[in-house]
Every structure is written in structure tokens, then in C-alpha cells.
C-alpha positions in Angstrom: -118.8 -12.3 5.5 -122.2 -12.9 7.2 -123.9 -9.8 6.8 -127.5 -7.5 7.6 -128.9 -5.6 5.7 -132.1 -3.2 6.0 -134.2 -1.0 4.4 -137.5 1.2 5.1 -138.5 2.6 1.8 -140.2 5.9 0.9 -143.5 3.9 0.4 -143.7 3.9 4.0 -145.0 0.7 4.1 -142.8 -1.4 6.6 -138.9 -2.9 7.2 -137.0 -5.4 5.5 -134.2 -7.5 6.7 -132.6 -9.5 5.1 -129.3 -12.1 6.0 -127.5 -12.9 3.9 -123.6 -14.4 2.9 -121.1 -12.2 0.7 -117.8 -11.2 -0.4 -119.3 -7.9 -1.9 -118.3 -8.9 -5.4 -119.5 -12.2 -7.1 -121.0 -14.2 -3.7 -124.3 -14.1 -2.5 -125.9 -16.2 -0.8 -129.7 -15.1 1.0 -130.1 -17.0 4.1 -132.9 -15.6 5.8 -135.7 -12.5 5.4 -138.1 -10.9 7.7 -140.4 -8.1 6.9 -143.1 -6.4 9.7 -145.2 -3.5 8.5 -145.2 -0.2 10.5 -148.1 0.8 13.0 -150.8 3.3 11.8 -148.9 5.2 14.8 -145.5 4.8 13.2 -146.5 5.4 9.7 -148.3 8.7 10.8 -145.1 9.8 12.9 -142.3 8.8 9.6 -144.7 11.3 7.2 -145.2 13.9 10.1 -141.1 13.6 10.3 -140.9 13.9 6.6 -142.7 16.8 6.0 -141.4 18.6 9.1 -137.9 17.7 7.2 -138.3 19.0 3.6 -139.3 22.6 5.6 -135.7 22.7 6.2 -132.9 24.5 4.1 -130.4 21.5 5.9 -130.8 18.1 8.0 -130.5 19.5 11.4 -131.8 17.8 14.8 -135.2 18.5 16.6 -137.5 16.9 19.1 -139.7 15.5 16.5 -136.9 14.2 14.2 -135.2 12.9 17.3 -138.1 10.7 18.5 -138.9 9.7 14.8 -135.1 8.8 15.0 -135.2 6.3 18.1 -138.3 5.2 17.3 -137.2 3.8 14.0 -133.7 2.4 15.2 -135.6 0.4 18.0 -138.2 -1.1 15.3 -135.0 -2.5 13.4 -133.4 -3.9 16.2 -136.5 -5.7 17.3 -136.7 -7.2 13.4 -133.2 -8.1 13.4 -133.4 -10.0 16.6 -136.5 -11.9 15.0 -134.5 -12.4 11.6 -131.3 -14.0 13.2 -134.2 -16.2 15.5 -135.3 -17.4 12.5 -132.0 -18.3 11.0 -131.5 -20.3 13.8 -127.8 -17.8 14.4 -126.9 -15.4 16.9 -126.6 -11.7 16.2 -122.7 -12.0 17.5 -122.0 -14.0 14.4 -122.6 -11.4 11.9 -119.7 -9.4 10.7 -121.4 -5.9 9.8 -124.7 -4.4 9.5 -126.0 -2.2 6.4 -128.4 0.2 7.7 -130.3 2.3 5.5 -132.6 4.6 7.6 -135.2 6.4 6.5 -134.7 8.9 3.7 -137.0 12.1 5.2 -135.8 14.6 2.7 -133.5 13.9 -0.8 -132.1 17.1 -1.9 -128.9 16.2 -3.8 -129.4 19.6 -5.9 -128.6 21.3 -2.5 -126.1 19.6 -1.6 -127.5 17.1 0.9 -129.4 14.2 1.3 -131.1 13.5 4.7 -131.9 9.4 5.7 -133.1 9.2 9.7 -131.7 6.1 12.4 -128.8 5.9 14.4 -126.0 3.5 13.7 -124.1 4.4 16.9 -127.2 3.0 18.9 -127.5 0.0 17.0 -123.9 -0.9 16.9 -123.9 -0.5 20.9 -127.0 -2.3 21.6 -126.1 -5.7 19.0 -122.3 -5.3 19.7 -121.9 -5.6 15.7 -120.5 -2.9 13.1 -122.9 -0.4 11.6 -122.5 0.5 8.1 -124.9 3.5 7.8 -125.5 7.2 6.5 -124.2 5.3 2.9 -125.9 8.1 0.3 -123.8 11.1 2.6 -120.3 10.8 0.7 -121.8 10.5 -2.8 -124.1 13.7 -2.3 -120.7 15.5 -0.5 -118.7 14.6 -3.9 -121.4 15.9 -6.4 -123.4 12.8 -6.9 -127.2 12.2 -6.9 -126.8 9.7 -4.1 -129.1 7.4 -5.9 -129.5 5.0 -7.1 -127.1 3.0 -5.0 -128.4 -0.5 -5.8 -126.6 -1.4 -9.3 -123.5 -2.8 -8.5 -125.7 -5.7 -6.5 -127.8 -5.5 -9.5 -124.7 -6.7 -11.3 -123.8 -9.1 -9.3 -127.4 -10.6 -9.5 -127.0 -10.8 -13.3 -123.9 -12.8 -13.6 -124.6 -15.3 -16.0 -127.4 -13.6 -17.6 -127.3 -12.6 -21.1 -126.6 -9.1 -21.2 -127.7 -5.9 -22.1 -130.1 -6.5 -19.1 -132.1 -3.7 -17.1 -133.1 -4.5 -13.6 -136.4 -1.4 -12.7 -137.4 -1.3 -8.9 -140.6 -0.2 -8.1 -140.9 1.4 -4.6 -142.1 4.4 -3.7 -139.7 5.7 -6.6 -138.5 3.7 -9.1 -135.2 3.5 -10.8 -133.5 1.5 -13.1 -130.0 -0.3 -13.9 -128.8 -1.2 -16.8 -125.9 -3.8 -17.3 -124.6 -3.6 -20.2 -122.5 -6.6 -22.4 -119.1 -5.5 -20.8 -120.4 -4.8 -17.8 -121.1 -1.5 -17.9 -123.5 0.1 -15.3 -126.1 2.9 -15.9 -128.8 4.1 -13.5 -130.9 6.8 -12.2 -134.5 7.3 -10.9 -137.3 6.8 -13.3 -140.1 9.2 -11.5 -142.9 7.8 -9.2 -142.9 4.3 -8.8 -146.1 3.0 -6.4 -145.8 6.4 -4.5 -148.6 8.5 -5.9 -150.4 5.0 -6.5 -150.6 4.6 -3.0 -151.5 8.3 -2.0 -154.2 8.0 -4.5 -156.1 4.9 -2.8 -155.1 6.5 0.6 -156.8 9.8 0.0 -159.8 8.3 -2.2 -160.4 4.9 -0.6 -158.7 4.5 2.7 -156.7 2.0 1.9 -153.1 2.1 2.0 -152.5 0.9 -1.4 -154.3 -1.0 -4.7 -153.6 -4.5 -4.2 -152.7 -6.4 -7.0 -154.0 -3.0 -9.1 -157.2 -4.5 -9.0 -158.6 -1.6 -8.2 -156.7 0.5 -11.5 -158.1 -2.3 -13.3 -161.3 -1.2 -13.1 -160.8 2.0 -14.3 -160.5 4.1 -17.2 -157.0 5.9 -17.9 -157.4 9.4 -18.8 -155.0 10.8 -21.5 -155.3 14.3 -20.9 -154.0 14.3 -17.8 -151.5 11.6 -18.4 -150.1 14.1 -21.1 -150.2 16.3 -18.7 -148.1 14.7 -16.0 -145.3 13.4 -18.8 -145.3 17.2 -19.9 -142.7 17.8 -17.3 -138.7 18.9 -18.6 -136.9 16.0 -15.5 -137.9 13.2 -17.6 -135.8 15.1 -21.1 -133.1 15.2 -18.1 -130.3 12.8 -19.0 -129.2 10.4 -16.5 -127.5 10.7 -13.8 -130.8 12.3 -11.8 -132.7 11.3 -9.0 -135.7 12.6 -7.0 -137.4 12.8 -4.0 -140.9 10.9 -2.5 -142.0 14.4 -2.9 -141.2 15.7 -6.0 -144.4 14.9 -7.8 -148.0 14.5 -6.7 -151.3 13.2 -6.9 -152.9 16.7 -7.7 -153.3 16.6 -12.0 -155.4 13.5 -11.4 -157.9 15.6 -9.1 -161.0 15.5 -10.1 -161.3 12.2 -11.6 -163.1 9.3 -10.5 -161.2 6.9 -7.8 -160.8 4.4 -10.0 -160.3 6.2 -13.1 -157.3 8.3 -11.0 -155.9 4.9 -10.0 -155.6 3.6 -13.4 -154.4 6.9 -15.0 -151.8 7.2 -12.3 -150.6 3.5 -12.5 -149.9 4.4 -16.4 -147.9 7.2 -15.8 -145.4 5.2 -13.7 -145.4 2.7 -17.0 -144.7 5.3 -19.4 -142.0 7.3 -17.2 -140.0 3.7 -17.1 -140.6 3.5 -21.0 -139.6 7.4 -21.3 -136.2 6.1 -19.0 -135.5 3.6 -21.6 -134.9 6.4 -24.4 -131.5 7.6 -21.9 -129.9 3.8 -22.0 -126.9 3.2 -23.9 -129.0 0.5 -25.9 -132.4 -1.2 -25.2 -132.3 -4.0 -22.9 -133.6 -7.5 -24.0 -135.6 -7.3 -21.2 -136.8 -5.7 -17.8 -136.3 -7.4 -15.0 -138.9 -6.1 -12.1 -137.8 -5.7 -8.2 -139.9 -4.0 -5.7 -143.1 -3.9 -4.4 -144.6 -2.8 -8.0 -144.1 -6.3 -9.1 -146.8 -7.4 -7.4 -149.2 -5.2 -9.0 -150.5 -7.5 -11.8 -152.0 -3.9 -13.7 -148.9 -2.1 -13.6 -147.0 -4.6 -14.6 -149.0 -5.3 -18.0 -149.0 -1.6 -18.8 -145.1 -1.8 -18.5 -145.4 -4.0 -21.0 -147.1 -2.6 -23.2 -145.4 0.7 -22.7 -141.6 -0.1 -22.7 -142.3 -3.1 -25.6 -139.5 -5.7 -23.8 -140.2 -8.7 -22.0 -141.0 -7.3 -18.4 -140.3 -10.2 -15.8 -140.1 -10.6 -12.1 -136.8 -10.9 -10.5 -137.8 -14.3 -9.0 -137.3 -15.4 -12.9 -133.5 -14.9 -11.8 -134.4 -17.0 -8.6 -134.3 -14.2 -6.4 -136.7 -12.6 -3.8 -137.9 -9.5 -5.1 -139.2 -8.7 -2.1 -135.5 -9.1 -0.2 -133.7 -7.3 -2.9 -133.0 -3.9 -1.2 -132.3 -5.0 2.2 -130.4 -7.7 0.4 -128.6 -5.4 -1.5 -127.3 -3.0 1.5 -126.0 -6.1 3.5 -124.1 -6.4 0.5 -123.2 -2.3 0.1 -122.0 -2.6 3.4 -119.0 -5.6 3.1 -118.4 -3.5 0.3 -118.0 -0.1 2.2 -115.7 -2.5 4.7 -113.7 -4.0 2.0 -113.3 0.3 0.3 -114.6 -1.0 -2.5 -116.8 1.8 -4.7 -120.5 1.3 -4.2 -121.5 4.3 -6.8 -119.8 5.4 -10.1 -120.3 8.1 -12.6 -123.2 6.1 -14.2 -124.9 5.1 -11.8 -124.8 8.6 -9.5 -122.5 11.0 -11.9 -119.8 10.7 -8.9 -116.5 11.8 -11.1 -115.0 8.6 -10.3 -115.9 5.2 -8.5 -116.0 5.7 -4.7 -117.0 4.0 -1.4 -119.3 5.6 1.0 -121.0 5.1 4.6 -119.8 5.7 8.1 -118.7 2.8 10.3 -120.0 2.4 13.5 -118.7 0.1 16.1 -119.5 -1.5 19.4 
């Protein structure tokens, strides 16, 4: 099937979409990706949306959430037109869409998990299915509703030379790991580039440390980070998950921009290398997805925390900066097909199950 995928992560930072051609078990084949950041405007409306969301006990509709809503579904239909004009293709060619939304509130321990965008709109206004809401079932049946990623993980290690884990680093990270025999483990790790990127917005202006250049500079302060990893979720075993806003910036306060961007940057490193203590086994190595990857500072302290080789995805010839939308293009031929797109290590679902609602024209 020819199929889109999409994702706006809790970084905030802008859409993916990505094209690609699957069966939803071993196939997959990219074709074409397009990314376009959000607006200052946009940006400032998704965390006024997301705050206004986590007040609630339940996801229920308001004015706010219901412009945040249209104004988010109309950004993605905008990219996707661009993304099929690049491909050369029309949008009429494509057999289903995987539409992620934006996650405003994760709250699994409640019951519920809460991701913004309407598939009804999209499907009516490209005349394609909509594969969306695809965290919903898994919550309803006990799960964490993340991650939701490993079973395209998987299939992006075929061939590899397993036990393999696969980290992303977005605005949370998580981690898969793939055993010999296939098996699958994941779960959130803790923050990933999320209180990274508060940091430099809050102490420099800037939306986020580029490259960690900035961390670089700095000195990491291990008192606090003590302080921070003193917390009882990461003794948690797996399967857990967490929300954007579950942890924040405020132990580092007080310290020196650039000392709080390097000490802040480590923490993410050593939460990854505390995740690798709940794996079946250790990994022969970490392969990195997500926009982490391109920060050369956390990267190196990964490295020195977690004590594997810590590599890019594109070692696997991939584009790491694809791989989610990627990966729910794929989740949605799945959902089509019924096949399971979480399982009890990967979400602690009590058995492998499909998930999303369809959407049609």
C-alpha cells in the first residue's frame, strides 16, 4: 500500500510527513519526506492548548482546544499536499493516512490519553482514509499507550544482528529493544530534548541548543543531577510511559545557562543508561532516532553513560529524521490489515492488539 504518515511531536518543534510503500510487516520502502516548522503563533497556541488540557480530569472539547484542533489539521493537509508535489504523485493514489495529532495531555494512569486533529476533516477534504486517535484503544485496554513505534522498529532491524535497541530522542525519549527471537520491549526512558529545549528557551531565547554546542560549554553539576535521577519512575519496571510534562526544568534553577544546559543534557544520558538496567539483556548497541541525534553533546554523553556503541539510525540507511512519521504510515496499513500495533512489552496491553479509528471520505 502507498501510505502517509504524520507526526507533530511533544518537542513542539514542527510536522513531519513522510510517504512511504508498505505491507505493514517486512516492506518498506521511504519515498518522499517533508518537514515545515510551526509559526511562533502556532507554537504559542499548541502549549496554550496543552496546558489548558492537563487542567482537565478528561479530554473534553472547548473553544480553545477546538481552534488549536483545526488549526493543526489544516497545517497537515497543507504539508501533505506539498509532500505528494514533491513525489511527483497525486494525493488520490494513496491508500490510507496515519495521523498522529498532537498529544496535549498523556494520562494513561487515568485512564486516558488525549492527542488533538481531526481525522474526519482530513479524510473529507483529501478523499483518502484516516487512520487516527491510534494510542485510544491501548489506553481503553490498560496499556501505557506508548511507545507505539517498535513493531516498525523491528521491521527496520531485519537483517541486523540482534539483541539491538533502537532510543528516540524527541521531546521524550523511549527505547525498543529487539531481541535474537524477535522479541519486543519498550517504554519511555524520561525526558529526551524536552527540558533541553525549555532550558535554552527560558535562559537564552532560543528554541533549542543546536548541535549541544551550547551544553558543551558548560559544566555539569552533580548535585543536582543526583538529584533529578533521585526519582522512584526510573526503579519502575517497564511497561511505563510519561507525559511532556511530567518532569521539569526547576532542580537546575539557579545554575548558570550553560552550566543548566550541560547538566540537563546528562540527565537525559544517564535516564537512557538507567533504561538499559530493565532490558532483557544489553544490547550490542544503541541505535539513535529523533531529533536528539543531532545533538553531537548528547550523543557523546550517551556514550559514555550507557557504555555500547551509540549510532545514528542513518547507519541502518534510514532517515532519522522521517522515522516517526514513517513509522505511523506504517502503524496505519497495519491498523487496516487488524494486525496488532502494541503488545504486552511494548505497552503491557494483556495481549497483542490493533488500535486507531478509521475515517473515510
Amino acid at each position: 500500500m502507498l501510505a502517509i504518515g504524520l507526526m507533530s511531536g511533544t518537542s513542539l518543534d514542527g510536522i513531519d510527513a513522510a510517504l512511504i510503500e508498505t505491507d505493514g510487516e517486512g516492506l518498506v520502502r521511504p519515498i518522499a519526506f517533508r518537514s515545515e516548522p510551526y509559526s511562533d503563533a502556532a507554537r504559542k497556541q499548541l502549549q496554550e492548548t496543552t496546558q489548558l488540557a492537563l487542567t482537565y480530569e478528561k479530554p473534553r472539547l472547548s473553544p480553545e482546544i477546538g481552534a488549536a484542533t483545526e488549526m493543526l489539521t489544516r497545517r497537515h493537509l497543507i504539508l501533505i499536499h506539498q509532500l505528494m508535489a514533491s513525489a511527483g504523485k497525486d494525493v488520490k493514489e494513496v491508500d490510507v493516512i496515519g495521523f498522529h495529532g498532537q498529544t496535549v495531555a498523556h494520562r494513561p494512569d487515568r485512564g486516558w490519553t488525549w492527542q488533538i486533529g481531526d481525522g474526519g476533516m482530513m479524510a473529507a477534504a483529501l478523499g483518502v482514509p484516516v487512520v487516527h486517535e491510534l494510542r485510544y484503544a491501548d489506553v481503553a485496554a490498560g496499556g501505557q499507550g506508548a511507545p507505539l513505534l517498535p513493531v516498525y522498529h523491528r521491521a527496520l532491524l531485519a537483517g541486523a544482528e540482534l539483541p539491538v535497541a533502537v532510543l528516540n530522542l524527541g521531546g521524550v525519549g523511549n527505547i525498543t529493544f529487539v531481541g535474537k527471537d524477535g522479541t519486543l520491549v519498550a517504554f519511555d526512558t524520561g525526558p529526551a530534548n524536552g527540558l533541553v529545549d525549555d532550558w535554552m528557551a527560558q535562559e537564552t531565547g532560543k528554541e533549542f541548543d543546536g548541535g549541544g554546542a551550547f551544553a558543551a560549554t558548560g559544566t555539569i553539576d552533580k548535585a543536582v543531577l543526583a538529584v533529578m535521577l533521585d526519582n522512584p519512575w526510573f526503579d519502575l519496571a517497564p511497561p511505563k510511559s510519561l507525559d511532556r510534562a511530567d518532569f521539569t526544568i526547576q532542580p537546575a534553577r539557579g545554575l548558570g545557562a550553560a552550566d543548566g544546559a550541560a547538566t540537563l543534557t546528562a540527565f537525559t544520558a544517564a535516564t537512557v543508561a538507567l533504561a538499559l538496567d530493565h532490558l532483557p539483556e544489553r544490547p550490542t548497541r544503541l541505535i539513535v532516532a529523533g531529533g536528539g541525534r543531532h545533538n553531537a553533546t548528547m550523543m557523546a554523553m550517551l556514550s559514555d553513560a550507557c557504555e555500547i556503541p551509540v549510532e545514528p539510525i542513518e547507519a541502518l540507511g534510514r532517515n532519522g529524521d522521517a522515522t516517526e512519521a514513517e513509522g505511523f504510515a506504517y502503524m496505519a496499513v497495519r491498523s487496516l490489515k487488524g494486525l496488532p500495533i502494541s503488545f504486552p512489552g511494548t505497552t503491557g496491553v494483556p495481549e497483542p492488539m490493533t488500535g486507531g479509528r478509521l475515517s473515510r471520505p
